[in-house]
N, C-alpha and C positions, 0 to 999 in steps of 0.2 A: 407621340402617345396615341395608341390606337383609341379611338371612341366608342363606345358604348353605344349601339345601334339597337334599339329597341322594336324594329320591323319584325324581327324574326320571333318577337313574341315570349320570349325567353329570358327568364333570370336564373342563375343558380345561386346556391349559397350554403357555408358553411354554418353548422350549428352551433358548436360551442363559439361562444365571446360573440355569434353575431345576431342570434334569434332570441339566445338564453345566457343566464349571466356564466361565465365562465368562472366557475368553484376553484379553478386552480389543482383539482382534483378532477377525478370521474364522476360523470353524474351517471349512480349507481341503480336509482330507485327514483321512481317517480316524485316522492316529496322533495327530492333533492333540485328537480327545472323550476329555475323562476325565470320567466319567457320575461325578456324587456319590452317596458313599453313602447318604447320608440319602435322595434322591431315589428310590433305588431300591426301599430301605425303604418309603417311603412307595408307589410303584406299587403294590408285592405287595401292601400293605393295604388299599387301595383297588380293588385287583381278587379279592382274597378275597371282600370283602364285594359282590362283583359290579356294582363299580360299572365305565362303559366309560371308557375314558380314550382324548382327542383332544389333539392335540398342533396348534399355530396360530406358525408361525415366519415374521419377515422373511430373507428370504434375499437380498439386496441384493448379493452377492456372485457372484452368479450375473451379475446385470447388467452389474459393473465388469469383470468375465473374470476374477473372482479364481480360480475355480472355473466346473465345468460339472454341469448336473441328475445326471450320471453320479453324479460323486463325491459329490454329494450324498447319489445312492441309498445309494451303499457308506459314506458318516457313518451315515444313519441306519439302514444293518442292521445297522450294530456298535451302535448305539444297543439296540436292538431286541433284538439277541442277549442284550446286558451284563441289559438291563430280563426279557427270558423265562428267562435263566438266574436271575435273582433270585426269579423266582415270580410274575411281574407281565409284564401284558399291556397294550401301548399298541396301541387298536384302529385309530385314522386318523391319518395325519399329512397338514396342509394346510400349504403354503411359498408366498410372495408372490416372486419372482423379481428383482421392479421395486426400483429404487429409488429411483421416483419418488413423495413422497407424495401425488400426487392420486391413485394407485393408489386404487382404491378395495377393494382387497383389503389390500394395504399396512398394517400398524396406522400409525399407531391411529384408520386407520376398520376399519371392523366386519368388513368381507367376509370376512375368512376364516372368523372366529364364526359367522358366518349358514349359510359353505357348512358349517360343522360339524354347525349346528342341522339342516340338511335330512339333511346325510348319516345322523346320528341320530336324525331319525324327529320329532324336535321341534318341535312349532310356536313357539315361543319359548325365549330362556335366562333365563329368571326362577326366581331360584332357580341356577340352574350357577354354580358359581365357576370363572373365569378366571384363573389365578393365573401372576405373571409378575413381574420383576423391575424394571421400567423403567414411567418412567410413561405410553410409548404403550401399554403394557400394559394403564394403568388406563383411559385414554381408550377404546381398543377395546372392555376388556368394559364400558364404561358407555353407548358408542354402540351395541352389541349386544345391552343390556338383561340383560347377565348380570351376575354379582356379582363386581366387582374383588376381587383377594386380590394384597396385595405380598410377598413373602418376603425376606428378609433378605440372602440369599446372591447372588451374580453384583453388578450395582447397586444390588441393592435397599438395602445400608444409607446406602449417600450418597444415595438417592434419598427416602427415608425421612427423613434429615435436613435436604434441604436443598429438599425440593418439599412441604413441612405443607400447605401453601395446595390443594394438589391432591390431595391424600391424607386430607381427610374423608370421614368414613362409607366408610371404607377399611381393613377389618382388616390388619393387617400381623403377620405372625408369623418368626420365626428363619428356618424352613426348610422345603420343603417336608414333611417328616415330621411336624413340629410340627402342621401346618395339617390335613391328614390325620388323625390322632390326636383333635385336637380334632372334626371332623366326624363321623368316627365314634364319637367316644363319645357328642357332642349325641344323631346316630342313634339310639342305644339306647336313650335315656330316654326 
């Protein structure tokens, strides 16, 4: 199991199921994000400790005319607001529009991870955990080279139970808080 190396200053993460509760649906319009608390917890901790936080979403939604990039902007500044009022800074967010999976931005190929990597300065995610609720999640950060993390919350507990076969060398923890917590205390030893 690769580790979670927190030097590089970097976390990514997927949206739905892992920031905000996953509807099971599209979150179409702003009333619709309810940001979990745990998630937000975890931001501020993670940005205390000055780590940058990138955010990697399909947005498929966009495609079918469920929604348009507009509203998406106004999801994610109420996103964004709920996370800076908490004490926690999400520094980029990358969104795949398509929903088509040869997208190759699309998870779970890699493209968005990668556009993360440059926007961050990094020549590789070795070491970054990816953490996201579904297992194009895990495919992404393993085609990306960064370190899958499943969390519990949104799919992740049916995802957890019922894809073992794909989820080797794959930490899985409750919740985004949980995962955070454990990295930063590895950090300090």
């Amino acid at each position: 199991m690769t580790a979670v190396d927190l030097s590089k200053g970097v976390v990514l993460l997927d949206r739905d199921g892992v920031i905000n509760k996953d509807r099971g649906t599209y979150v179409s319009k702003p009333s619709e994000l309810i940001v979990l608390s745990n998630a937000l917890r975890a931001i501020a901790r993670l940005t205390a400790a000055g780590i940058r936080i990138g955010i990697c979403t399909n947005q498929g939604g966009i495609a079918r005319g469920i929604y348009d990039e507009a509203i998406l902007a106004e999801i994610h500044a109420k996103m964004m607001a709920a996370v800076h009022d908490f004490g926690g800074e999400i520094e980029h967010i990358v969104f795949c529009p398509s929903y088509d999976n040869a997208d190759p931005r699309r998870k779970p190929n890699p493209g968005m991870l990668l556009e993360q990597a440059a926007y961050f300065g990094l020549a590789d995610l070795v070491g970054v955990p990816f953490v996201g609720d579904n297992v194009v999640d895990v495919q992404a950060a393993r085609a990306a080279g960064a370190v899958p993390v499943l969390v519990k919350t949104g799919k992740g507990r049916q995802v957890a139970a019922h894809h073992r076969d794909q989820l080797q060398e794959v930490k899985i923890y409750p919740n985004l808080e949980e995962a955070a917590a454990d990295w930063l205390r590895k950090k300090r030893v």
